[in-house]
C-alpha positions in Angstrom: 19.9 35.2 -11.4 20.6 31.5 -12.4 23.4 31.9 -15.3 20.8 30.1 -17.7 18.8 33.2 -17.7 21.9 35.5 -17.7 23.2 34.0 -20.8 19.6 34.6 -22.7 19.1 38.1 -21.3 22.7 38.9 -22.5 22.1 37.6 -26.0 19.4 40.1 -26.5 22.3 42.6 -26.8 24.3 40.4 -28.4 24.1 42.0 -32.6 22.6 39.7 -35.0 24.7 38.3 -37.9 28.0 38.9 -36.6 31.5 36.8 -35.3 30.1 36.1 -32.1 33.5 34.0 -31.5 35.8 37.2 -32.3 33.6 39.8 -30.5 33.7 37.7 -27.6 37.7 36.8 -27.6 38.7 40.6 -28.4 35.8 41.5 -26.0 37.2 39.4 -22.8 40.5 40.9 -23.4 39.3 44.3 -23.2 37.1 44.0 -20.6 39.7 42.0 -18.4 42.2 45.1 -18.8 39.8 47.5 -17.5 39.8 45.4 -14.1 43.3 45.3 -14.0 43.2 49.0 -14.7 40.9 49.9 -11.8 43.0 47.4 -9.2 46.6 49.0 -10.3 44.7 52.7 -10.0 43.8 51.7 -6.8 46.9 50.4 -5.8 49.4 52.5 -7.2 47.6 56.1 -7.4 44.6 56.4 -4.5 47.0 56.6 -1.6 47.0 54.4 1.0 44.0 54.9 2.8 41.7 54.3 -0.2 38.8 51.9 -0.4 38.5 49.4 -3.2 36.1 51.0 -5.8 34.1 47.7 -5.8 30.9 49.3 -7.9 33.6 49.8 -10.3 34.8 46.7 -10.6 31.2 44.9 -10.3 30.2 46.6 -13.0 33.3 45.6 -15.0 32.8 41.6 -13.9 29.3 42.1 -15.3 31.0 43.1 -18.8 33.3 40.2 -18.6 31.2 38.0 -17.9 28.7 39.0 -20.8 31.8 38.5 -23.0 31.7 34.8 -21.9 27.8 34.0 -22.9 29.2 36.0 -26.1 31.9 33.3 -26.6 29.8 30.7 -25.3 26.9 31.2 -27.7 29.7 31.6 -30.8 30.6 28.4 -29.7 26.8 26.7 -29.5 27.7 26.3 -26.2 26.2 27.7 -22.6 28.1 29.5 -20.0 26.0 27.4 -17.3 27.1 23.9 -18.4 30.8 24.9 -18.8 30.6 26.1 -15.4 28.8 23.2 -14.2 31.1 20.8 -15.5 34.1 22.0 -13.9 33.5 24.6 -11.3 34.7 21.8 -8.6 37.8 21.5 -9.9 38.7 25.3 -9.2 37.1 25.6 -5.3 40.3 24.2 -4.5 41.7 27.6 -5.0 39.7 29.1 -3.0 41.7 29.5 0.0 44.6 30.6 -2.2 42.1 33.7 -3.3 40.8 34.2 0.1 44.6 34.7 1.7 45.7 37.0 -1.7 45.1 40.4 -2.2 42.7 41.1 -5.3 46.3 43.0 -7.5 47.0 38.5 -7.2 44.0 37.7 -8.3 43.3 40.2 -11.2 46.6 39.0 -12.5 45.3 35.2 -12.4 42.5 36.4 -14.6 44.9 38.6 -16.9 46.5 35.4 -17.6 43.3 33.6 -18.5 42.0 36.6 -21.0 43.9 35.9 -24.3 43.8 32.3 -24.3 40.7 31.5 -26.1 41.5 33.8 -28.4 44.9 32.3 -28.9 42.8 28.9 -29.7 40.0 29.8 -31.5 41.2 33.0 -33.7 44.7 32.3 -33.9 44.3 28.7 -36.1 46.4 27.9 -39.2 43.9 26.7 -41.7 43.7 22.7 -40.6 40.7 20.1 -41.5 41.9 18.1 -39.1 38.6 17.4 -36.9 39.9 16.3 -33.9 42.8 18.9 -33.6 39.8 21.6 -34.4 37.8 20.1 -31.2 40.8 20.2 -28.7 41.7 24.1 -29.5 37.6 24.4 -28.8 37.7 22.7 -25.6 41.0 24.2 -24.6 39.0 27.9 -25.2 36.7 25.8 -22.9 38.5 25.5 -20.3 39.9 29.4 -20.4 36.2 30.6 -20.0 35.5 28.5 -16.9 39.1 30.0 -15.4 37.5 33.1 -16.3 34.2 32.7 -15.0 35.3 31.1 -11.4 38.3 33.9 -11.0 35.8 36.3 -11.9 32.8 34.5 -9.1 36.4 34.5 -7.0 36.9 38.5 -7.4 33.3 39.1 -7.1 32.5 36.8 -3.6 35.9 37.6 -1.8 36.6 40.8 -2.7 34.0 42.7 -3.5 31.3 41.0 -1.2 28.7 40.0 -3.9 27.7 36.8 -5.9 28.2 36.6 -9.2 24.4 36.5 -9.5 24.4 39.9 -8.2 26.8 41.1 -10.8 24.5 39.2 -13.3 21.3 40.8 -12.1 23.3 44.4 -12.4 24.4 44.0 -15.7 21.4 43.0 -17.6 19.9 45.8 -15.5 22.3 48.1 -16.9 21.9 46.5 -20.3 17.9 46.8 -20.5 18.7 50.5 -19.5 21.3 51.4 -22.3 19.2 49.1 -24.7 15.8 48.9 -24.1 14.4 47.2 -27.6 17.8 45.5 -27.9 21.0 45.6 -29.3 21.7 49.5 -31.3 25.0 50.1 -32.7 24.0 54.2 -32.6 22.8 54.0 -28.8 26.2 51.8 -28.3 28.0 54.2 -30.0 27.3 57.1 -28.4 26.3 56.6 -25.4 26.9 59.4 -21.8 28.5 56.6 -19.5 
């Protein structure tokens, strides 16, 4: 799936009328810890012998990544030409993720989680344009790091592109919601 069409099939979940920006900053955070929760269970508590629950985490980079076209569209922005713009500039990591283990990796995208909430949620009252647009872009630049980490966990650890994980998501979304966004259906749900 081309992360154009992700972003618009996600939306259709997204709730109308509400603070896309904080839903999508509170929502990365969360959705980031469950990853890191699934790696350190894996680590620390399935013995030694125990395979990477990848489905798990799949399903999880799916979530995360939904967060991001949350953000993205708070922002009047799109997921695709953030990642566009400056997806280059992260391959160089690439062999750095490909020699880790994924506990090094999760922890890179840990990092990345709260930061656009620290500069979009976290601002002092300020008219000052210009400062308002650098905290934007620097959220920016935290979603890319999110997204490529997240393309990075996906591709070398779990053995499936991100348009996989995108195509599995809004598979599982049309499931859960089938005419759309319902806080009751969200709510209570059996998963």
């Amino acid at each position: 799936m081309e992360i154009e069409k992700y972003q618009a099939l996600a939306m259709r979940t997204s709730p109308p009328g509400h603070d896309r920006i904080l839903n999508g900053c509170l929502g990365l955070i969360g959705e980031v810890g469950e990853i890191v929760d699934i790696v350190k269970k894996w680590k620390f508590q399935s013995g030694d012998n125990a395979e990477l629950p990848t489905d798990k985490i799949i399903d999880e980079c799916g979530d995360v990544l939904w967060y991001c076209a949350e953000l993205a569209e708070g922002l009047n922005d799109s997921i695709a030409r953030m990642y566009a713009l400056s997806v280059q500039e992260f391959d160089d990591m690439r062999e750095f993720v490909e020699e880790s283990p994924i506990e090094i990796t999760v922890g890179r995208l840990a990092s990345f989680a709260p930061a656009p909430f620290e500069q979009l949620e976290d601002m002092p009252p300020r008219t000052d344009e210009k400062w308002k647009q650098m905290r934007i872009a620097s959220a920016k630049a935290q979603i890319i790091g999110i997204m490529v980490t997240i393309r990075d966990i996906l591709e070398v650890h779990c053995k499936v592109t991100m348009s996989g994980a995108m195509d599995y998501n809004i598979a599982k979304l049309r499931k859960r919601y089938p005419d759309g966004f319902d806080p009751e259906r969200s709510l209570h749900r059996n998963e």
